[in-house]
PDB file as gemmi writes it, atoms N, CA and C in Angstrom:
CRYST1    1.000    1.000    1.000  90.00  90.00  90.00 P 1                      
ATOM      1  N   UNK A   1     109.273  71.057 112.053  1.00  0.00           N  
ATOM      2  CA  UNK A   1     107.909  71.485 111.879  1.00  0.00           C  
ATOM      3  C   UNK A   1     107.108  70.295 111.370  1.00  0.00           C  
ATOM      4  N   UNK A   2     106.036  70.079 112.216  1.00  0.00           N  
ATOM      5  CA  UNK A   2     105.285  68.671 111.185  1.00  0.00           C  
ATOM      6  C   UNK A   2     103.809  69.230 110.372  1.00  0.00           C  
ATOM      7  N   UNK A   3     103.544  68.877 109.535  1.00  0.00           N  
ATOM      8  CA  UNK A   3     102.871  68.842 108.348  1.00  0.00           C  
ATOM      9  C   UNK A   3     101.470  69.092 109.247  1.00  0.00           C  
ATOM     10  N   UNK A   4     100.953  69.889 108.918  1.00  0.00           N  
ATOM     11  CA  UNK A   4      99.176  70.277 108.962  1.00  0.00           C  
ATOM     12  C   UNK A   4      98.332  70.175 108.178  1.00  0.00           C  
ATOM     13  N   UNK A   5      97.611  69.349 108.457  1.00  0.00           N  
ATOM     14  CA  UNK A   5      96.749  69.030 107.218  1.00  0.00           C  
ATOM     15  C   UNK A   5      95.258  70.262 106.778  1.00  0.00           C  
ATOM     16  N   UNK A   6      95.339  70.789 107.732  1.00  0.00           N  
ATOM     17  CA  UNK A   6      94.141  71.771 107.431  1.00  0.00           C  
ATOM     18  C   UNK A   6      95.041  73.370 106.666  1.00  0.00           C  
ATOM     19  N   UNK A   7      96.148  73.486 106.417  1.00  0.00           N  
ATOM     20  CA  UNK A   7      96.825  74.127 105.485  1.00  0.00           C  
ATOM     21  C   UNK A   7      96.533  74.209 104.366  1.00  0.00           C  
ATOM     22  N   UNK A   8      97.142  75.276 103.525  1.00  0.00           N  
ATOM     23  CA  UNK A   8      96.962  75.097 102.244  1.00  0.00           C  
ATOM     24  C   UNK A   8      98.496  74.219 102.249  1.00  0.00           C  
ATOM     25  N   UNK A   9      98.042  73.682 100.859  1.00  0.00           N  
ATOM     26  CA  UNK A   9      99.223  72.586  99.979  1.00  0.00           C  
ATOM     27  C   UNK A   9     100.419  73.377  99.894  1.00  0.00           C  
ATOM     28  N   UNK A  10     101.149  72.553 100.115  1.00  0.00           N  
ATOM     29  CA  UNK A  10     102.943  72.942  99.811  1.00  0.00           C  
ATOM     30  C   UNK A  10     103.910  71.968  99.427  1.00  0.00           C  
ATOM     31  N   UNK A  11     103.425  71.306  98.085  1.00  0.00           N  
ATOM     32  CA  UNK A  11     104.347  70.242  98.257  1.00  0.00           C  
ATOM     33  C   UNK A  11     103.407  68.819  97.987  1.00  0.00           C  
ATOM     34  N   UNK A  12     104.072  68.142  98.790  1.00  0.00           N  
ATOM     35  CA  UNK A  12     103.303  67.375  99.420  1.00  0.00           C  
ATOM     36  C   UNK A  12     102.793  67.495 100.921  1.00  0.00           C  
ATOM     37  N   UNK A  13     103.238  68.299 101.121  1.00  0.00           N  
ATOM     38  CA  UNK A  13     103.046  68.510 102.743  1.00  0.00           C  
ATOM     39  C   UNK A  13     102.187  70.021 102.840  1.00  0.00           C  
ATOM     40  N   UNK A  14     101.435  69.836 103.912  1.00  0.00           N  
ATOM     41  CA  UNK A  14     100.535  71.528 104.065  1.00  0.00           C  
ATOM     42  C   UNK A  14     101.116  71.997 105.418  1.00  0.00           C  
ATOM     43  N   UNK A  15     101.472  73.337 105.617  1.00  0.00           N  
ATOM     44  CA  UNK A  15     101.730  74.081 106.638  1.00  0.00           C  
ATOM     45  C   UNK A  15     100.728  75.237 106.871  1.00  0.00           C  
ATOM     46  N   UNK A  16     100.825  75.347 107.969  1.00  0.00           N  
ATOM     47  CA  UNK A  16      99.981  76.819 108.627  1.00  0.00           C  
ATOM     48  C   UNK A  16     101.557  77.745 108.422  1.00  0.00           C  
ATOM     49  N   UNK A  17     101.011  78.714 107.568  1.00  0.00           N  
ATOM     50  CA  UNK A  17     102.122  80.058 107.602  1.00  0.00           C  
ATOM     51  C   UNK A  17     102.310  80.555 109.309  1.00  0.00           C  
ATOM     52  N   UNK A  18     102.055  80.406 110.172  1.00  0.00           N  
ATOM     53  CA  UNK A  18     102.427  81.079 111.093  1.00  0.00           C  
ATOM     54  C   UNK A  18     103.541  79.709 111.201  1.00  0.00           C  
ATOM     55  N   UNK A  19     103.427  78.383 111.421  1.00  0.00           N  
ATOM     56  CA  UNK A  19     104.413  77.454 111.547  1.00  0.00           C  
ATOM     57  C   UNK A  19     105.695  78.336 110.626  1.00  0.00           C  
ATOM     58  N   UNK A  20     105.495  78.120 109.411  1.00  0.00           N  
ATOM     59  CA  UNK A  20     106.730  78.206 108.396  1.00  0.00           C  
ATOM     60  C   UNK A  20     107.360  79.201 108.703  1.00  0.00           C  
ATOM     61  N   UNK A  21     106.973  80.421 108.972  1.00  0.00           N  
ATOM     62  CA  UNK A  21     107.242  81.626 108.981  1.00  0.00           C  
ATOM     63  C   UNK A  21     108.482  81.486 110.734  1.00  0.00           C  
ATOM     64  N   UNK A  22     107.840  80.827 111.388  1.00  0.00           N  
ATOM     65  CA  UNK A  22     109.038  80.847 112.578  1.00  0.00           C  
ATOM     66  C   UNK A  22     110.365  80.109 112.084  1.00  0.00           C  
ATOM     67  N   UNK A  23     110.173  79.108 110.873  1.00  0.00           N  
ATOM     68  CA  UNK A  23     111.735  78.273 110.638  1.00  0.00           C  
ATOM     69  C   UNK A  23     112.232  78.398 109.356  1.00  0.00           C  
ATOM     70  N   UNK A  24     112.044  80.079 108.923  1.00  0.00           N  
ATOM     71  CA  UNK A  24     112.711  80.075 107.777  1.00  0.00           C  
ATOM     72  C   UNK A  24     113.896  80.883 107.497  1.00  0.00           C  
ATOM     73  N   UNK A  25     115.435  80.574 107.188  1.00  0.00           N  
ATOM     74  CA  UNK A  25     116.448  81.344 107.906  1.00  0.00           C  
ATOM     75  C   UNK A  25     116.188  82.089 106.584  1.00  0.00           C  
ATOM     76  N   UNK A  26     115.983  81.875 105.218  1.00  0.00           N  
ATOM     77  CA  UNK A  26     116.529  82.310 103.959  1.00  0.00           C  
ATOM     78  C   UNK A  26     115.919  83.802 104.688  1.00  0.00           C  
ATOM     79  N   UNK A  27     114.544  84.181 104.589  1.00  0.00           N  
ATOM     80  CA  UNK A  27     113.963  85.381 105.201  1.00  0.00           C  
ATOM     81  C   UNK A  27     114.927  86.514 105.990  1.00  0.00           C  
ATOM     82  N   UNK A  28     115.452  85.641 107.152  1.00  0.00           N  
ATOM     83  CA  UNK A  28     116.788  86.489 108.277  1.00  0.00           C  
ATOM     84  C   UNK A  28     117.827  86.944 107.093  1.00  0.00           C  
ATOM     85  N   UNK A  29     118.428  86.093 106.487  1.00  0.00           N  
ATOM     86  CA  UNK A  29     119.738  86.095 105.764  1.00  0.00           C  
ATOM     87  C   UNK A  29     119.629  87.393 104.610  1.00  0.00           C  
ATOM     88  N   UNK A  30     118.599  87.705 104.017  1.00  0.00           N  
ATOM     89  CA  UNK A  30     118.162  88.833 103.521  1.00  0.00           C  
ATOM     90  C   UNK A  30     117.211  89.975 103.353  1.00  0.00           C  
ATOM     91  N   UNK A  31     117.690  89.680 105.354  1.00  0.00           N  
ATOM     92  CA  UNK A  31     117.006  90.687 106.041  1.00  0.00           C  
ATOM     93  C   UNK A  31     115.423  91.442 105.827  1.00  0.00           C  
ATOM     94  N   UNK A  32     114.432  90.097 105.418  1.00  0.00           N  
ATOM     95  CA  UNK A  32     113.088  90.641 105.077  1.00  0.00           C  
ATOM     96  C   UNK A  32     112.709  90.471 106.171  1.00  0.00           C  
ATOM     97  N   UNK A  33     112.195  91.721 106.355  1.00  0.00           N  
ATOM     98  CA  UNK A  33     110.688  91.918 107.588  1.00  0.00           C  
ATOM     99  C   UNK A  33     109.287  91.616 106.753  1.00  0.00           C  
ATOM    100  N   UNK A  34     109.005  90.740 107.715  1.00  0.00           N  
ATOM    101  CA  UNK A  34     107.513  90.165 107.034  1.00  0.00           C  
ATOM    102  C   UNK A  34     106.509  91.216 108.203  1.00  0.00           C  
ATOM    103  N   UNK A  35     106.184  91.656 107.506  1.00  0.00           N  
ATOM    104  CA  UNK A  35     104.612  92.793 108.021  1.00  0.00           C  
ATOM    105  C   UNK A  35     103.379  92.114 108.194  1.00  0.00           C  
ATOM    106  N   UNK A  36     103.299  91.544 107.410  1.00  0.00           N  
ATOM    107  CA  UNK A  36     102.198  90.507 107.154  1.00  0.00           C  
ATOM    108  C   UNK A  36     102.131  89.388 106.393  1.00  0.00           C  
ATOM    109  N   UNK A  37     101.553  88.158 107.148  1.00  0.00           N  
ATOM    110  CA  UNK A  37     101.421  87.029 106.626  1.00  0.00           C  
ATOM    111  C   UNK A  37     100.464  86.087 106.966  1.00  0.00           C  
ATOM    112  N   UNK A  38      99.500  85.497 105.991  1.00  0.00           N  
ATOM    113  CA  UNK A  38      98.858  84.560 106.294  1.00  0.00           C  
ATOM    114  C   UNK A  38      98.901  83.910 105.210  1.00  0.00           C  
ATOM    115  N   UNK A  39      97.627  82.889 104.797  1.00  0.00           N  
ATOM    116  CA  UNK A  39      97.266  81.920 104.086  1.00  0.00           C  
ATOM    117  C   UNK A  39      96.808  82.250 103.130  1.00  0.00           C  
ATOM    118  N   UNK A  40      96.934  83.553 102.334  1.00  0.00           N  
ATOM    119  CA  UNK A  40      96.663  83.876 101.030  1.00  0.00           C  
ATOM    120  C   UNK A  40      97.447  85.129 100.691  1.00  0.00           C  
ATOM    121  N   UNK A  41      97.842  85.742 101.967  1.00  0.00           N  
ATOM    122  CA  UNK A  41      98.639  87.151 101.727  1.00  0.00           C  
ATOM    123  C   UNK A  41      99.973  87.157 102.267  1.00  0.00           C  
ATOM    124  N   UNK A  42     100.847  87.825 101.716  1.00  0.00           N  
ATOM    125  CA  UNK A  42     102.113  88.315 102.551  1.00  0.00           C  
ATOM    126  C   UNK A  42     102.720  89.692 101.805  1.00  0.00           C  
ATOM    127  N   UNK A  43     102.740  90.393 102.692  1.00  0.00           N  
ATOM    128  CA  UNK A  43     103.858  91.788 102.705  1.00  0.00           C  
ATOM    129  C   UNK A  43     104.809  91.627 103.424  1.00  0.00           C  
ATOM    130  N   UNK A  44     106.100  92.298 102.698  1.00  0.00           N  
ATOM    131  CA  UNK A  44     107.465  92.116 103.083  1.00  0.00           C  
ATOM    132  C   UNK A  44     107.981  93.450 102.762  1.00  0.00           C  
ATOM    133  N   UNK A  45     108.913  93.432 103.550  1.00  0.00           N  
ATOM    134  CA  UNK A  45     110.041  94.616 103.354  1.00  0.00           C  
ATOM    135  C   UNK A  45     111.028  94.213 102.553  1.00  0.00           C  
ATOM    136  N   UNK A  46     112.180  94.359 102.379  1.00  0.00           N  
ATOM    137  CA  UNK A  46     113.749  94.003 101.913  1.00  0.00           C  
ATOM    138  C   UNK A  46     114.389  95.312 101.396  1.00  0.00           C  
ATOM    139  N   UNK A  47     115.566  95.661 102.423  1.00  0.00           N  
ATOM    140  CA  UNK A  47     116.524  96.731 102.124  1.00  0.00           C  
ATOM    141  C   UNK A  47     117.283  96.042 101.198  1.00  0.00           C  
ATOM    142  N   UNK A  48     117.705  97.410 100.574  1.00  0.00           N  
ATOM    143  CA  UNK A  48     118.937  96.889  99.268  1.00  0.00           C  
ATOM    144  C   UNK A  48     119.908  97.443  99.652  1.00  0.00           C  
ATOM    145  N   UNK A  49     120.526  96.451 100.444  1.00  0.00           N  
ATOM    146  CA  UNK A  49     122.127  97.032 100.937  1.00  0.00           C  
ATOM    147  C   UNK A  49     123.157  96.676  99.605  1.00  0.00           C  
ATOM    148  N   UNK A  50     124.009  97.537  99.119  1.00  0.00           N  
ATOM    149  CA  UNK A  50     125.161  97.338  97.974  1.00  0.00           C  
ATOM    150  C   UNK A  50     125.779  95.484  97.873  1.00  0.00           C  
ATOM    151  N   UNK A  51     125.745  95.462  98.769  1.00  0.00           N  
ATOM    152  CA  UNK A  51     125.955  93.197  98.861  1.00  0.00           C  
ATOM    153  C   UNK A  51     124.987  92.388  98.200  1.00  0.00           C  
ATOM    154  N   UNK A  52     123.991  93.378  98.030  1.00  0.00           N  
ATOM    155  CA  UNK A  52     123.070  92.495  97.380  1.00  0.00           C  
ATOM    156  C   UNK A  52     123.053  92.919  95.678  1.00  0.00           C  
ATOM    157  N   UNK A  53     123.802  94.170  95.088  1.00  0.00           N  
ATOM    158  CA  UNK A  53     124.233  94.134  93.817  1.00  0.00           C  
ATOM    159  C   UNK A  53     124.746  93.557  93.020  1.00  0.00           C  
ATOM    160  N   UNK A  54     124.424  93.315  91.700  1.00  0.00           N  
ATOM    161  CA  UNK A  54     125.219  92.612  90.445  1.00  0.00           C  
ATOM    162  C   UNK A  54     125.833  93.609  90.074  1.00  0.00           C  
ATOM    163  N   UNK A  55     126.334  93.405  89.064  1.00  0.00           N  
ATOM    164  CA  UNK A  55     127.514  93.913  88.508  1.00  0.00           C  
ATOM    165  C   UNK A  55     127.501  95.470  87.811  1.00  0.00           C  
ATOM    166  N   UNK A  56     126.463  95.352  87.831  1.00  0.00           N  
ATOM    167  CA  UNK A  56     125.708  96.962  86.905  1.00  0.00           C  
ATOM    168  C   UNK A  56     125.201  97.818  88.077  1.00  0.00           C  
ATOM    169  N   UNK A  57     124.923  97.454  89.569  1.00  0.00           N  
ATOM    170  CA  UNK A  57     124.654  97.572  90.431  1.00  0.00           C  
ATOM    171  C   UNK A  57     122.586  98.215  90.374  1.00  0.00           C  
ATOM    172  N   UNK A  58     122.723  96.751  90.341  1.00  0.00           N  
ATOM    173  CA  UNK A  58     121.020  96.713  90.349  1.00  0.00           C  
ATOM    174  C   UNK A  58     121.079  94.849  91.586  1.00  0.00           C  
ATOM    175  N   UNK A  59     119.815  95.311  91.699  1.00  0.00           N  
ATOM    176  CA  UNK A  59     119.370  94.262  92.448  1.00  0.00           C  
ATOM    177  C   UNK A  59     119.435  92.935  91.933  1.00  0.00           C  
ATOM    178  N   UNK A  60     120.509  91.864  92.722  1.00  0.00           N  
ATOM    179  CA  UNK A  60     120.586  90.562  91.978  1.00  0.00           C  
ATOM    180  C   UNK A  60     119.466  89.900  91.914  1.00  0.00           C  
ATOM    181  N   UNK A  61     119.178  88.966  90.565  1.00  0.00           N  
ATOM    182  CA  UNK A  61     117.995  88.252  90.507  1.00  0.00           C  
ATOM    183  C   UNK A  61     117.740  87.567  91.985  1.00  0.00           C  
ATOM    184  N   UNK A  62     118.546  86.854  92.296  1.00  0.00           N  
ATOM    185  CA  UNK A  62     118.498  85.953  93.455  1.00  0.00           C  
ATOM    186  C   UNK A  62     117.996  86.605  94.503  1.00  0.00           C  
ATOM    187  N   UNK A  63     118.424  87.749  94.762  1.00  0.00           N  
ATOM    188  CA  UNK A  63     117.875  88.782  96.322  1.00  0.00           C  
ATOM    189  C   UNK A  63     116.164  89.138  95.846  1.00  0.00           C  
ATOM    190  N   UNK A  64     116.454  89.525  94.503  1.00  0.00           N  
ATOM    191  CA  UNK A  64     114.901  89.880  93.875  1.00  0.00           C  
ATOM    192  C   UNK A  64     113.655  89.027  94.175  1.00  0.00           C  
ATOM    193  N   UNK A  65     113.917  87.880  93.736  1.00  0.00           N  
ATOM    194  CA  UNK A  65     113.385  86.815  93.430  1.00  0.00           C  
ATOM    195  C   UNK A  65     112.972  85.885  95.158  1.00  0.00           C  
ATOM    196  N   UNK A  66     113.844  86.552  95.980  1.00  0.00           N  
ATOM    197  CA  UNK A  66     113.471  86.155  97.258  1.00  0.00           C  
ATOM    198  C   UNK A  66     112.464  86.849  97.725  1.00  0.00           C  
TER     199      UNK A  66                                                      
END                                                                             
């Protein structure tokens, strides 16, 4: 993906969310459906399948936090 400068900032580098949004596996890997996304908003889904439990069986920070 190369850097867009009419983006908002990310870094050092600016992307158009429709770019990012096609090359991001972490998203697939815990199965979020993005509903919506642009350049100031995003809604997401994320099922809580039992794989994604800690030990008390609550939602791991890490799945959370994604």
């Amino acid at each position: 993906m190369q850097p867009d400068e009419s983006g908002p900032a990310t870094g050092l580098q600016r992307f158009k969310m429709g770019q990012w949004i096609r090359c991001a596996p972490f998203e697939k890997r815990l199965h979020i459906d993005i509903i919506e996304a642009d350049d100031d908003r995003a809604v997401l889904d994320m099922p809580f399948p039992i794989v994604f439990a800690q030990g008390a069986g609550l939602v791991h920070g890490g799945a959370l936090v994604g």
